[in-house]
ChimeraX commands (.cxc) that place a marker at each C-alpha (Angstrom):
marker #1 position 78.82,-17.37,32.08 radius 0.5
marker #1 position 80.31,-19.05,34.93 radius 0.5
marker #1 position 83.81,-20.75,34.54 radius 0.5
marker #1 position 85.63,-23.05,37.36 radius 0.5
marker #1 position 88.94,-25.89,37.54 radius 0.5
marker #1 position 87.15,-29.01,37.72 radius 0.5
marker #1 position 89.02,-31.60,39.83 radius 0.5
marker #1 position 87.75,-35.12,39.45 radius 0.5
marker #1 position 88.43,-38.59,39.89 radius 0.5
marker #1 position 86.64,-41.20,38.14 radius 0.5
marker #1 position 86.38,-45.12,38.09 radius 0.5
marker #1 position 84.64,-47.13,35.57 radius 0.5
marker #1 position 82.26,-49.73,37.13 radius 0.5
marker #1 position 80.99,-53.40,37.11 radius 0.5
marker #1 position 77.13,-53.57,37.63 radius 0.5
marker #1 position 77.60,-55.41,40.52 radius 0.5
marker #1 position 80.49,-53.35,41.97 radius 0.5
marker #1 position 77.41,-50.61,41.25 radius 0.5
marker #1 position 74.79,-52.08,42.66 radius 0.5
marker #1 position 77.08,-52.70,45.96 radius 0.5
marker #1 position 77.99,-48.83,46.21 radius 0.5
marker #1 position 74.47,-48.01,45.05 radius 0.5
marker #1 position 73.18,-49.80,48.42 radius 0.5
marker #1 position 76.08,-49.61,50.45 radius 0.5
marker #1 position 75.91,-45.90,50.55 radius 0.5
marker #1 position 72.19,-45.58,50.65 radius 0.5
marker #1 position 71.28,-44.29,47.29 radius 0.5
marker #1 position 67.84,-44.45,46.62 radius 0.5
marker #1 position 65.62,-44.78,42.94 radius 0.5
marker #1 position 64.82,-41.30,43.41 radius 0.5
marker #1 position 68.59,-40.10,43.90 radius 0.5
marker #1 position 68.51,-40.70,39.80 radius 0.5
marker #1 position 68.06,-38.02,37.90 radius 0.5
marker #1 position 68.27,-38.60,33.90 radius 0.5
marker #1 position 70.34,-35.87,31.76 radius 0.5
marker #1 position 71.56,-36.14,28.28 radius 0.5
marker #1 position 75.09,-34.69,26.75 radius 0.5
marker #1 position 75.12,-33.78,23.25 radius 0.5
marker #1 position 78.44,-33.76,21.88 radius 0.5
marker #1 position 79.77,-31.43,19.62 radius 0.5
marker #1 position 82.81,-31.39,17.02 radius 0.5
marker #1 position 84.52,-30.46,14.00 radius 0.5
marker #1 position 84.47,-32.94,11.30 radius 0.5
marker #1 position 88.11,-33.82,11.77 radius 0.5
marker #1 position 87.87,-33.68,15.88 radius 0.5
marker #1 position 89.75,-30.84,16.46 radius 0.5
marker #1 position 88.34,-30.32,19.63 radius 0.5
marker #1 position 89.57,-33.69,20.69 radius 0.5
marker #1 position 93.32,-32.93,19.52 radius 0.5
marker #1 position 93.42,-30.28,21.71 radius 0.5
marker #1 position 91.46,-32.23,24.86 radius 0.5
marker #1 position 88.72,-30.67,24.86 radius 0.5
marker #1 position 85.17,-31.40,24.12 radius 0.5
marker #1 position 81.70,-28.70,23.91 radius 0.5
marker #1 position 78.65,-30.14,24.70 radius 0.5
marker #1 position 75.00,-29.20,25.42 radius 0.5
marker #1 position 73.41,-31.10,28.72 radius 0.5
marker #1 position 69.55,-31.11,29.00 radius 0.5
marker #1 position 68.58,-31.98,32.92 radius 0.5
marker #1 position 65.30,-31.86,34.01 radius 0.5
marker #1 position 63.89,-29.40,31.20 radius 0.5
marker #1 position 67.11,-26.90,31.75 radius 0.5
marker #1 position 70.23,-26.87,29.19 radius 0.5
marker #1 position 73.34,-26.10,29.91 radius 0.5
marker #1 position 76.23,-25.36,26.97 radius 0.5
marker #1 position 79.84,-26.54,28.50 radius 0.5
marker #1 position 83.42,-26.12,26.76 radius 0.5
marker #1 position 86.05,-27.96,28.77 radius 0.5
marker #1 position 89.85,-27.49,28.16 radius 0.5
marker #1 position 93.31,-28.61,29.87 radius 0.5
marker #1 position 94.43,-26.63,32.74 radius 0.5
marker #1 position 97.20,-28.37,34.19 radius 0.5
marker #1 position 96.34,-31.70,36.27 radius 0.5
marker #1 position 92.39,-30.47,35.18 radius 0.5
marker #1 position 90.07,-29.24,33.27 radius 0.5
marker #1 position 88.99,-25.18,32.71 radius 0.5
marker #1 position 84.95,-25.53,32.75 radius 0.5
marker #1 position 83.05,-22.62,31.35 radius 0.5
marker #1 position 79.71,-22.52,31.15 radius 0.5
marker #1 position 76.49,-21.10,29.80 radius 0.5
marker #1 position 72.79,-21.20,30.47 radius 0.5
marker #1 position 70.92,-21.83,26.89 radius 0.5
marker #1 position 67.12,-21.45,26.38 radius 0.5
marker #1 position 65.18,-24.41,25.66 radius 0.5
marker #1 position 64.45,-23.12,22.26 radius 0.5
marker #1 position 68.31,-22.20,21.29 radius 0.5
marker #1 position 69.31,-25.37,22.34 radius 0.5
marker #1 position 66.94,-27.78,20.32 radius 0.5
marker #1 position 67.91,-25.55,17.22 radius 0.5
marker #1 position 71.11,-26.71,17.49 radius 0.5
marker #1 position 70.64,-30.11,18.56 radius 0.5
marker #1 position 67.90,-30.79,15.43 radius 0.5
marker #1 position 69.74,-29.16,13.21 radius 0.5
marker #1 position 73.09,-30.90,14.63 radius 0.5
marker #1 position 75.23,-27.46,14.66 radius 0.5
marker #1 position 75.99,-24.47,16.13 radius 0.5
marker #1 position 75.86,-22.05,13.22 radius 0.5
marker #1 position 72.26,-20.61,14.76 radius 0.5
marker #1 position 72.26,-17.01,15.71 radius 0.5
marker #1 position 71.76,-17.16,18.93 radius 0.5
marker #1 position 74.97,-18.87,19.71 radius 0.5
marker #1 position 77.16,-16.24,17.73 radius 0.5
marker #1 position 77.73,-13.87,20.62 radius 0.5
marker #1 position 78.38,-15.91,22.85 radius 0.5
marker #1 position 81.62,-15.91,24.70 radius 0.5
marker #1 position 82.28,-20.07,24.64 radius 0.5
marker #1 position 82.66,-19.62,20.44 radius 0.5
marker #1 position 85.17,-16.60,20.76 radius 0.5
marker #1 position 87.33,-19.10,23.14 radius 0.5
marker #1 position 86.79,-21.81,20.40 radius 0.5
marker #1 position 87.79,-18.91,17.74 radius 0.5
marker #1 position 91.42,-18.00,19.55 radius 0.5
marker #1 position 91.95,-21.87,19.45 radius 0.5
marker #1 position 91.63,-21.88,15.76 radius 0.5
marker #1 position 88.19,-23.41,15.41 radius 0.5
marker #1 position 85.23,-22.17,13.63 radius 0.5
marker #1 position 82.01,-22.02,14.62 radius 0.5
marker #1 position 80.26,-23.60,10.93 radius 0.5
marker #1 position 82.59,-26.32,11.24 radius 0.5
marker #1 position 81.23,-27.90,14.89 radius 0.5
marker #1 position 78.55,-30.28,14.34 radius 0.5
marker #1 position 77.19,-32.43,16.42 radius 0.5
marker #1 position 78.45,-36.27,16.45 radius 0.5
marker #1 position 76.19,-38.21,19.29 radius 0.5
marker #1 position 74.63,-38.09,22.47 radius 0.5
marker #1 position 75.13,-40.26,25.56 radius 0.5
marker #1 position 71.99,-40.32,28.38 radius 0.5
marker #1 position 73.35,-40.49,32.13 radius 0.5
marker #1 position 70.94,-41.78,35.28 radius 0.5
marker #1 position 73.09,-39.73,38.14 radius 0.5
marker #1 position 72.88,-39.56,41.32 radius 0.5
marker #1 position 74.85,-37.16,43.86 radius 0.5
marker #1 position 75.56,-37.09,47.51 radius 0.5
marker #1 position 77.95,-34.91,49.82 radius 0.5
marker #1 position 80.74,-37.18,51.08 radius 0.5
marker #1 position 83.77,-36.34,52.85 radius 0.5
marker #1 position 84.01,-32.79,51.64 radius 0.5
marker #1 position 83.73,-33.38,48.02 radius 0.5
marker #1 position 80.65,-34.50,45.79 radius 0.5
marker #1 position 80.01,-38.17,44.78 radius 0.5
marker #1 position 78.27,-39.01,41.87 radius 0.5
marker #1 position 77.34,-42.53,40.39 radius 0.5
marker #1 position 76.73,-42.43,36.62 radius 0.5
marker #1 position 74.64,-45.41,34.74 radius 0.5
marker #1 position 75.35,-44.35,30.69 radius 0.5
marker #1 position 73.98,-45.72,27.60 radius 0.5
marker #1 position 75.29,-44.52,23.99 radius 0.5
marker #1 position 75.62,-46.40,20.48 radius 0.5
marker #1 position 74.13,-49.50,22.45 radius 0.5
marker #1 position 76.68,-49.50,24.98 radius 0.5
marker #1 position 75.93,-49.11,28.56 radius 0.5
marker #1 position 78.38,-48.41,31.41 radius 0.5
marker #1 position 78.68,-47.60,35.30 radius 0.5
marker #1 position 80.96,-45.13,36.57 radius 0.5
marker #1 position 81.78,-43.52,40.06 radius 0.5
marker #1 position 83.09,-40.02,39.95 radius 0.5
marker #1 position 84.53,-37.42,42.95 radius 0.5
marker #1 position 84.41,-34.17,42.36 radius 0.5
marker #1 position 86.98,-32.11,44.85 radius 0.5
marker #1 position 88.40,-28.80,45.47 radius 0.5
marker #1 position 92.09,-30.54,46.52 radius 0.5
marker #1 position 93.49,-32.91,44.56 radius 0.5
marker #1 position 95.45,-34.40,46.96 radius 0.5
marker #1 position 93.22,-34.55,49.72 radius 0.5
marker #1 position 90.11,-36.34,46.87 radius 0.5
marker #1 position 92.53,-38.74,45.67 radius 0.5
marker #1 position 93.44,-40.01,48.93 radius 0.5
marker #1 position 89.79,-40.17,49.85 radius 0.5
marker #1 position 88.57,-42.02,46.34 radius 0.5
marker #1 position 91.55,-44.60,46.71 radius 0.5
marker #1 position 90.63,-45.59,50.36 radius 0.5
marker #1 position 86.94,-45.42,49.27 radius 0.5
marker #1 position 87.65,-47.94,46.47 radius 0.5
marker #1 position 90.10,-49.96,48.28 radius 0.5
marker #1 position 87.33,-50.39,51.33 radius 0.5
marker #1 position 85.04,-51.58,48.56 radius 0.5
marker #1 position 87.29,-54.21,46.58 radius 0.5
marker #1 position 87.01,-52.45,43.52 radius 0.5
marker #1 position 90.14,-52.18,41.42 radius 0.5
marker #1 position 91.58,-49.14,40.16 radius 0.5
marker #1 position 90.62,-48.64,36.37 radius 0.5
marker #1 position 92.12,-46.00,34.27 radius 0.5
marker #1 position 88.97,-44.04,32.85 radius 0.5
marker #1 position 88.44,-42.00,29.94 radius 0.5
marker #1 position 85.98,-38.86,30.32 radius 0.5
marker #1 position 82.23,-39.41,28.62 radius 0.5
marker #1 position 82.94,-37.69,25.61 radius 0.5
marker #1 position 86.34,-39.96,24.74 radius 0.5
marker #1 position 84.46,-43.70,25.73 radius 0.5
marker #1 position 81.65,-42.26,22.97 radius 0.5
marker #1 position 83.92,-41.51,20.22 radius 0.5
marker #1 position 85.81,-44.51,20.91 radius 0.5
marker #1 position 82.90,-46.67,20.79 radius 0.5
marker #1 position 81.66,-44.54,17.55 radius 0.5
marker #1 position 84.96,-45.24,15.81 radius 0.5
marker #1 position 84.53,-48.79,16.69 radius 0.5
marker #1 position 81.34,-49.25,15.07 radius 0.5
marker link #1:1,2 radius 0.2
marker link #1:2,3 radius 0.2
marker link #1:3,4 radius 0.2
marker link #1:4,5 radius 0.2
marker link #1:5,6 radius 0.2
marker link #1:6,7 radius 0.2
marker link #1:7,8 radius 0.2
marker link #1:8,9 radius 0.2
marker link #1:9,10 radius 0.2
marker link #1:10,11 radius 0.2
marker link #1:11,12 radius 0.2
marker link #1:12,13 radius 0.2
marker link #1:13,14 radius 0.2
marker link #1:14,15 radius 0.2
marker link #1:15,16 radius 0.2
marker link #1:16,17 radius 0.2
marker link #1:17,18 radius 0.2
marker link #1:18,19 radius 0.2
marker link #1:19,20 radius 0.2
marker link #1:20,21 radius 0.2
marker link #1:21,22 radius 0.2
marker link #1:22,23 radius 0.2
marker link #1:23,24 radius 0.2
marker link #1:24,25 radius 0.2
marker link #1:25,26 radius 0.2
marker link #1:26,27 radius 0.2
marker link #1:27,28 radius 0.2
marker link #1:28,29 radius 0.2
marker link #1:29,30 radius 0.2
marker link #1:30,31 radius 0.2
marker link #1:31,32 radius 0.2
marker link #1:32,33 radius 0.2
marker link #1:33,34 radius 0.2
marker link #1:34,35 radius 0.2
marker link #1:35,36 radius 0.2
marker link #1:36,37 radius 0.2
marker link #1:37,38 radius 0.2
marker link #1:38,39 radius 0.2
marker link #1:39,40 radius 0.2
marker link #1:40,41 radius 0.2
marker link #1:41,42 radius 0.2
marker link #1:42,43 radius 0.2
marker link #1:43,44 radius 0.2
marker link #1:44,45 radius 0.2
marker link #1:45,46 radius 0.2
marker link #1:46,47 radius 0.2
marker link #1:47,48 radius 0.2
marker link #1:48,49 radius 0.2
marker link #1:49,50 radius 0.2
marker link #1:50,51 radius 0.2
marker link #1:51,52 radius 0.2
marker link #1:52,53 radius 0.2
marker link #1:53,54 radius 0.2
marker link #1:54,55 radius 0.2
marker link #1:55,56 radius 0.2
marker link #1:56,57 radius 0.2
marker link #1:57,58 radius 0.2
marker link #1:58,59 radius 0.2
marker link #1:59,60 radius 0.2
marker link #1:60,61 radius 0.2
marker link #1:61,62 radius 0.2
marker link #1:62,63 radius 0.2
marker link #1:63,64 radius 0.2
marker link #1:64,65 radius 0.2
marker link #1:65,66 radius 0.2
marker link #1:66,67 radius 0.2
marker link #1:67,68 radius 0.2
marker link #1:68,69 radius 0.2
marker link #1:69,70 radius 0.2
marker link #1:70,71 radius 0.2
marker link #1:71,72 radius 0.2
marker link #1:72,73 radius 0.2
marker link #1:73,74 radius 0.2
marker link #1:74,75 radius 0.2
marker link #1:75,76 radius 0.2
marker link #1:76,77 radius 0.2
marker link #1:77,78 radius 0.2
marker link #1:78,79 radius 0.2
marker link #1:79,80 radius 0.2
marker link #1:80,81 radius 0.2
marker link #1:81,82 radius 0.2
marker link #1:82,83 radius 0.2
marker link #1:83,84 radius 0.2
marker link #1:84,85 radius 0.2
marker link #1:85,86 radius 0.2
marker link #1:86,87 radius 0.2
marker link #1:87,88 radius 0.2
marker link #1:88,89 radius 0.2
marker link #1:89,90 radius 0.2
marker link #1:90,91 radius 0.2
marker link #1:91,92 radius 0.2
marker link #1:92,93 radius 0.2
marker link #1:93,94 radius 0.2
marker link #1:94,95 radius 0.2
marker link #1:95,96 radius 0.2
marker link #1:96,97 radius 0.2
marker link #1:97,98 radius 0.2
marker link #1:98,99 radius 0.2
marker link #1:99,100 radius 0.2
marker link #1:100,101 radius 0.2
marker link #1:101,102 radius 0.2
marker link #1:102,103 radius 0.2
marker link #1:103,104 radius 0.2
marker link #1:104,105 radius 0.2
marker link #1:105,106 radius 0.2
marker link #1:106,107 radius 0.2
marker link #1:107,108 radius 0.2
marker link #1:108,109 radius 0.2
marker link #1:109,110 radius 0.2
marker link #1:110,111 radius 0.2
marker link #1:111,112 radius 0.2
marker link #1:112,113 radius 0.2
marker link #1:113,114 radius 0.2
marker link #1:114,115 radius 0.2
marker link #1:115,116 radius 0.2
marker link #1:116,117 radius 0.2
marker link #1:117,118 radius 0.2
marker link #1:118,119 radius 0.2
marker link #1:119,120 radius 0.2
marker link #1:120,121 radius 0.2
marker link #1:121,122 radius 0.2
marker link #1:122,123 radius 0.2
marker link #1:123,124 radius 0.2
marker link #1:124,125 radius 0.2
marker link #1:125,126 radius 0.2
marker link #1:126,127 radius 0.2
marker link #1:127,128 radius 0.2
marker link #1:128,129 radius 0.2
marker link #1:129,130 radius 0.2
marker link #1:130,131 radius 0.2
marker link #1:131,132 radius 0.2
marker link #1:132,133 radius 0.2
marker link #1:133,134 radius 0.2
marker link #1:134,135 radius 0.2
marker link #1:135,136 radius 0.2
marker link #1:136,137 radius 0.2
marker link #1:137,138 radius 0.2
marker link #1:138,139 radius 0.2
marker link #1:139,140 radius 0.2
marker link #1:140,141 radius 0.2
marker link #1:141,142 radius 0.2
marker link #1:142,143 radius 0.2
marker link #1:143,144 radius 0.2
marker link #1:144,145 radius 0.2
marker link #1:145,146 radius 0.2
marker link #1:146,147 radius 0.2
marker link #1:147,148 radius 0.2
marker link #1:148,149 radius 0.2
marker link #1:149,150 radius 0.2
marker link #1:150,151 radius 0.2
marker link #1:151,152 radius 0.2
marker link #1:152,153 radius 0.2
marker link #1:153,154 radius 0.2
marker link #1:154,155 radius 0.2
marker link #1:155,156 radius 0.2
marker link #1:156,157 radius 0.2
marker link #1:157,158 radius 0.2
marker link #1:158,159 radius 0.2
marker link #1:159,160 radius 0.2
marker link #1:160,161 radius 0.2
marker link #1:161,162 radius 0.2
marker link #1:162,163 radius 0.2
marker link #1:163,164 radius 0.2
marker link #1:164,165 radius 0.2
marker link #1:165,166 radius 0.2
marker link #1:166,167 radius 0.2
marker link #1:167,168 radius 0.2
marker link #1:168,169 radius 0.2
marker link #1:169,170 radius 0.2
marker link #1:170,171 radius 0.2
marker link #1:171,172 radius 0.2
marker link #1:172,173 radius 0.2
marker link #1:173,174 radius 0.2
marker link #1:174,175 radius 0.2
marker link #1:175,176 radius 0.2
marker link #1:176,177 radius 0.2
marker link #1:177,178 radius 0.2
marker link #1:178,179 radius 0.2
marker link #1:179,180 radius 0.2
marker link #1:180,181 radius 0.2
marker link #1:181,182 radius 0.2
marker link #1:182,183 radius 0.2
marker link #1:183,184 radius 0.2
marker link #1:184,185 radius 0.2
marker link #1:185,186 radius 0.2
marker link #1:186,187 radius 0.2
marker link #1:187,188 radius 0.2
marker link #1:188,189 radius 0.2
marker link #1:189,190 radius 0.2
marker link #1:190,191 radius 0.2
marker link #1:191,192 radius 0.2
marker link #1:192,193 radius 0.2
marker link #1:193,194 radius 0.2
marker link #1:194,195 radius 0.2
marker link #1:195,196 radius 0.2
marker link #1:196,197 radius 0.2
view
């Protein structure tokens, strides 16, 4: 179980404001790695009345079960390695009420915040070509997503100051013409597009 504050800033995309930072900072085809979030809820999105969102990522054959919650300015990440096996239970079956996910810690968290775990189900998946690089102290990421045939681009920092990150993703954007867009998190854009439908 590992749990951290996850400071990030984040920018929705144009292809071509993409493509630009794609080149410009010398990302190559192989930089892309594909990874898939499966999203997980309560019928009545609880989880998303209280900001938060659970989710199982698959990258490169390796899954990964998150819970993210408000901590201030951020968001509390804990994590959890899953088998393979444990993971595509839940994901065919579309819930969480397996046995191997009753001990662990994530669903006693979900349990003090007065959700249970028979009533999360899963609600839709979104797949992600990312690609990372160090820069300027903090980690930059470029996300190309496709869900409920939609497909965005995204640039995301991920810091350790706040401060320090924002000042360092403004200038960044600022250097490359791109306009400041307020951006909701994966999850929210998917249920917001799911809604829409």
């Amino acid at each position: 179980m590992d749990k951290h504050i996850e400071i990030e800033f984040k920018n929705l995309l144009t292809k071509s404001e993409f493509e630009l930072l794609r080149s410009s900072l010398n990302f190559t085809e192989g930089d892309f790695q594909t990874q898939t979030n499966y999203y997980f809820d309560t019928a009545n999105f609880q989880l998303k009345q209280q900001k938060s969102a659970l989710r199982i990522r698959e990258k490169n054959g390796q899954y990964e079960l998150t819970l993210k919650q408000p901590h201030e300015n951020d968001l509390l990440e804990t994590n959890d390695i899953l088998t393979k096996e444990a993971a595509e239970i839940a994901i065919n079956a579309k819930n969480l009420n397996q046995p191997e996910f009753l001990h662990h810690e994530l669903f006693f968290i979900l349990k003090e915040n007065g959700i249970s775990l028979e009533d999360i189900t899963l609600f839709g998946s979104l797949k992600t070509l990312r690609a990372e690089k160090e820069y300027k102290g903090g980690l930059l990421v470029l996300d190309n997503s496709y869900y409920l045939n939609e497909e965005d681009f995204e640039l995301e920092y991920e810091v350790s100051d706040r401060a320090n990150g924002e000042v360092i993703f403004k200038k960044l954007l600022a250097q490359y013409r791109i306009p400041i867009r307020e951006t909701e998190n994966k999850v929210k854009r998917l249920y917001n597009r799911k809604t829409s439908l």
